[in-house]
C-alpha positions as CSV (number, residue, x, y, z in Angstrom):
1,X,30.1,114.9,18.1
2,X,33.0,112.1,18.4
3,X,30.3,109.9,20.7
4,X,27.6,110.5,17.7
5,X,30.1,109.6,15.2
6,X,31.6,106.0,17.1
7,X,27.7,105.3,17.6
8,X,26.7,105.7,14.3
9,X,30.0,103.7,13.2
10,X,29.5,100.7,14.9
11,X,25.8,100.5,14.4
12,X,27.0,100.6,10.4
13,X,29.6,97.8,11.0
14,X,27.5,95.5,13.0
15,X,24.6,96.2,10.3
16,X,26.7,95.0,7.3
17,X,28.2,91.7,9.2
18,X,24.7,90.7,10.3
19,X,24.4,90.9,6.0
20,X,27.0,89.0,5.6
21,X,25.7,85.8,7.4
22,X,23.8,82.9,5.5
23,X,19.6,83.6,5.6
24,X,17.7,80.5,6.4
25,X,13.9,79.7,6.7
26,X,13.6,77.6,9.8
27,X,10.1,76.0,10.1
28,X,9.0,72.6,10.0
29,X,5.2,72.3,8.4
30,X,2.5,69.9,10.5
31,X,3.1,66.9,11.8
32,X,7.3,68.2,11.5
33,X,8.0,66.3,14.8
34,X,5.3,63.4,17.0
35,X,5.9,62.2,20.5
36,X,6.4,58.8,21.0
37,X,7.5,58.5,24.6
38,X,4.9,60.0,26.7
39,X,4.0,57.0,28.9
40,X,0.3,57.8,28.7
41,X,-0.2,57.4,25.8
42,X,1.1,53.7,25.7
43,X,4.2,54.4,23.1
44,X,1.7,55.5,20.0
45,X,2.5,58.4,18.4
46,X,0.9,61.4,18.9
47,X,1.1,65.1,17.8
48,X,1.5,67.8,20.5
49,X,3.1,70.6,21.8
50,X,5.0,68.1,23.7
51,X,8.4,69.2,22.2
52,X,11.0,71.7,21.6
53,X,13.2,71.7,18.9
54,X,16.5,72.6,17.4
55,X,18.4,72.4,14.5
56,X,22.4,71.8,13.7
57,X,24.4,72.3,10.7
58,X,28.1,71.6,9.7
59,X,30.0,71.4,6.5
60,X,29.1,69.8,3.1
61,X,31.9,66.6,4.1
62,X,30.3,66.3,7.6
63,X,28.1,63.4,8.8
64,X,26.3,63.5,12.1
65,X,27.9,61.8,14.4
66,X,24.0,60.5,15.9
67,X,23.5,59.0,12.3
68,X,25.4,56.4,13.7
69,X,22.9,55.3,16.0
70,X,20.3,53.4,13.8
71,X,22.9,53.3,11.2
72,X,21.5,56.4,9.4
73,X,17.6,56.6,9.5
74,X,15.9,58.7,11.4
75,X,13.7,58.5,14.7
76,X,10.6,57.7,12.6
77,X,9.2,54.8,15.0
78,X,9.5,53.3,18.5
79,X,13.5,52.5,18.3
80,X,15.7,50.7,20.9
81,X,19.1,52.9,21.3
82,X,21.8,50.6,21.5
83,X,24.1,54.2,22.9
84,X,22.8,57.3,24.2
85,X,22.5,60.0,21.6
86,X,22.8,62.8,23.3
87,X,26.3,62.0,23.5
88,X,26.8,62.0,20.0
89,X,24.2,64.9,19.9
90,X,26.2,67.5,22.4
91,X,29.7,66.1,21.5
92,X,30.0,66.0,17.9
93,X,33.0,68.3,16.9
94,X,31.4,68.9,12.9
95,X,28.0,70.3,14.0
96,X,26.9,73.8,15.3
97,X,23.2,74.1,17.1
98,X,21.6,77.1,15.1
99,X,21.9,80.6,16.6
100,X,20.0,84.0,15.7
101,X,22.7,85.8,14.9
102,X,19.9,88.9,15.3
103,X,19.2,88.1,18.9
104,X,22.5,85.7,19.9
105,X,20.3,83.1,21.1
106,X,19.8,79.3,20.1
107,X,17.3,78.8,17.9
108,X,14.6,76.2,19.9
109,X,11.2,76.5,19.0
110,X,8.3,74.4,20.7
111,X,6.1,72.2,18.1
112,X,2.5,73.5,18.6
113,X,-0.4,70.6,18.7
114,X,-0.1,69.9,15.1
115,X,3.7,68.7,15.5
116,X,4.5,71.7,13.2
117,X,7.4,74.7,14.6
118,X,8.3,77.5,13.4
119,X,11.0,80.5,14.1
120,X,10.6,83.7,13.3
121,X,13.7,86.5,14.1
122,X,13.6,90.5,15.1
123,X,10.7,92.2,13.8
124,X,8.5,88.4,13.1
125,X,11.0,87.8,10.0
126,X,11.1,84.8,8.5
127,X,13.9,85.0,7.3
128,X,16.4,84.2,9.8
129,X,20.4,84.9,9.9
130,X,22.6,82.2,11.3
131,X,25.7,83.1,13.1
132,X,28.8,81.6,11.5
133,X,27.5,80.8,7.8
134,X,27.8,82.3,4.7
135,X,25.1,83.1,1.9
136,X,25.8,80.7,-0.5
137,X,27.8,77.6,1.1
138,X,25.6,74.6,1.2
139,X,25.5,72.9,4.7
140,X,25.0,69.2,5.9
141,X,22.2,69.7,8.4
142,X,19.7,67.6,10.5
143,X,17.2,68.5,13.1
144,X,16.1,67.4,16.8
145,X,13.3,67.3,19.2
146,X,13.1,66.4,22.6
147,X,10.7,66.6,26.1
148,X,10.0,69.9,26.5
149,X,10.2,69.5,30.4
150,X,13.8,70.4,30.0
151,X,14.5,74.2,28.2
152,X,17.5,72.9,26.1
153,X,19.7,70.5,24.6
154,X,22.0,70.0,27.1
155,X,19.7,69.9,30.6
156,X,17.6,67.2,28.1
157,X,20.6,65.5,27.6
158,X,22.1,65.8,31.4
159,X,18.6,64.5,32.3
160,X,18.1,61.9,29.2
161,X,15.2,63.2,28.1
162,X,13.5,61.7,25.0
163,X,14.8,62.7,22.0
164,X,14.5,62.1,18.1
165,X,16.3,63.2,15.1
166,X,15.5,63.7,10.9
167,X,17.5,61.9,8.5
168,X,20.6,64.4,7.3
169,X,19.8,67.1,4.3
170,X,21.6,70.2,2.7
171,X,20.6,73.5,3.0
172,X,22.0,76.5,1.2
173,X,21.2,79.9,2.7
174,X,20.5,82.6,0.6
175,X,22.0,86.4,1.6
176,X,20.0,89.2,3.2
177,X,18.0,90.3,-0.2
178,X,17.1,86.7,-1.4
179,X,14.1,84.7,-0.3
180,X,15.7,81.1,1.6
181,X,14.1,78.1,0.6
182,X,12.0,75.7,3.4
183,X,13.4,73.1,4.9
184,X,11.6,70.9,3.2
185,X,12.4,71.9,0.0
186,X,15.7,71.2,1.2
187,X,15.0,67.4,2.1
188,X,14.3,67.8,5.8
189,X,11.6,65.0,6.6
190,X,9.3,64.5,9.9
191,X,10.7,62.3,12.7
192,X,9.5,60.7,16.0
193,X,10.8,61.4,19.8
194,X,11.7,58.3,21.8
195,X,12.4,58.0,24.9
196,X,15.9,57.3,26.0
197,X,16.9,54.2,28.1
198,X,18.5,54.3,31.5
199,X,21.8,54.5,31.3
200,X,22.0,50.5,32.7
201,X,20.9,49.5,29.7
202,X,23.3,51.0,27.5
203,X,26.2,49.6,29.7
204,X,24.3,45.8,29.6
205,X,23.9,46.3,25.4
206,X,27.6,47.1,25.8
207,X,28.1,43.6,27.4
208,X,25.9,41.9,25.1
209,X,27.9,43.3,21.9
210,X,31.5,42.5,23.8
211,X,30.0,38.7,24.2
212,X,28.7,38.7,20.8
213,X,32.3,39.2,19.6
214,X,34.4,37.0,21.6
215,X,31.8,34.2,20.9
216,X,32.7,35.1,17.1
217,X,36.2,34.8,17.7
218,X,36.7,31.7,19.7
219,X,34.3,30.4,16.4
């Protein structure tokens, strides 16, 4: 009887915190994320089920740290990297990848061939609750997409893969009873994946900008 009782308890408890996290709807609609780094294909972008994505979120007062990479816009054509993004991506203190809090998992769907993704939670909800956000709080969030070769974020960015990002939004998840808004509702917009440059590079764009400021100087 006890055993039946502490069963039944804890089923209760862990029902009424998984109501208590923020709902989101976590899709992107066609053409949500191209590829524009599959050598074949001669840099042209391209929709396919080339990609896998996932989203981050952070506070209302938080910037992404990979805004600072092309000063704000978003992978939307062929761009040059003048650093590596993933570090920014996988090191930035204010931003949280998205986890199901249903299953525990990251939240990384693959694009299908229309560059569209969606997620979908226990039971093929929609509606899907994030671990670690509240129904209600409006969130600073942006969205990424990278070669698929590699299963997530971090073996992408240990192997730097291609990668793109969307332009920053807020989202405000809705609680357990409410209907959450799409993304792009929300302001999310489609992006581009570029490939990333060896890791030379960055160190000779590093030199270039270092002589590009003592010639300013000694001027």
């Amino acid at each position: 009887m006890k055993k039946t009782l502490l069963i039944v308890t804890v089923a209760a408890l862990t029902g009424l915190s998984s109501f208590g996290q923020g709902y989101f709807a976590l899709s992107g609609g066609a053409r949500g994320a191209w590829d524009i780094f599959t050598p074949a294909n001669g840099g042209i972008p391209k929709l396919g089920a080339t990609l896998d994505v996932a989203l981050y979120y952070g506070s209302s007062s938080a910037t992404p740290a990979v805004e600072s990479i092309l000063n704000g816009s978003p992978t939307n054509t062929a761009s040059v990297y003048g650093a590596n993004p993933w570090t920014a991506i996988l090191n930035d203190p204010n931003f949280t990848q998205v986890v199901d809090f249903n299953t525990s998992t990251a939240v990384t769907p693959a694009t299908a061939s229309n560059g569209g993704w969606a997620y979908t939670t226990t039971g093929g909800f929609s509606a899907v609750p994030v671990t670690g956000t509240v129904a209600g709080t409006t969130y600073d969030m942006y969205v990424i997409a990278w070669d698929k070769t590699y299963a997530t974020p971090a073996a992408a960015g240990a192997a730097g893969a291609a990668v793109g990002w969307s332009k920053m939004f807020q989202y405000t998840p809705v609680s357990n009873i409410g209907t959450p808004a799409s993304l792009a509702a929300s302001g999310f917009t489609p992006f581009g994946v570029n490939a990333v440059p060896e890791p030379a590079s960055f160190a000779l764009a590093g030199l270039g900008m270092a002589a590009m400021l003592v010639s300013r100087r000694r001027k």
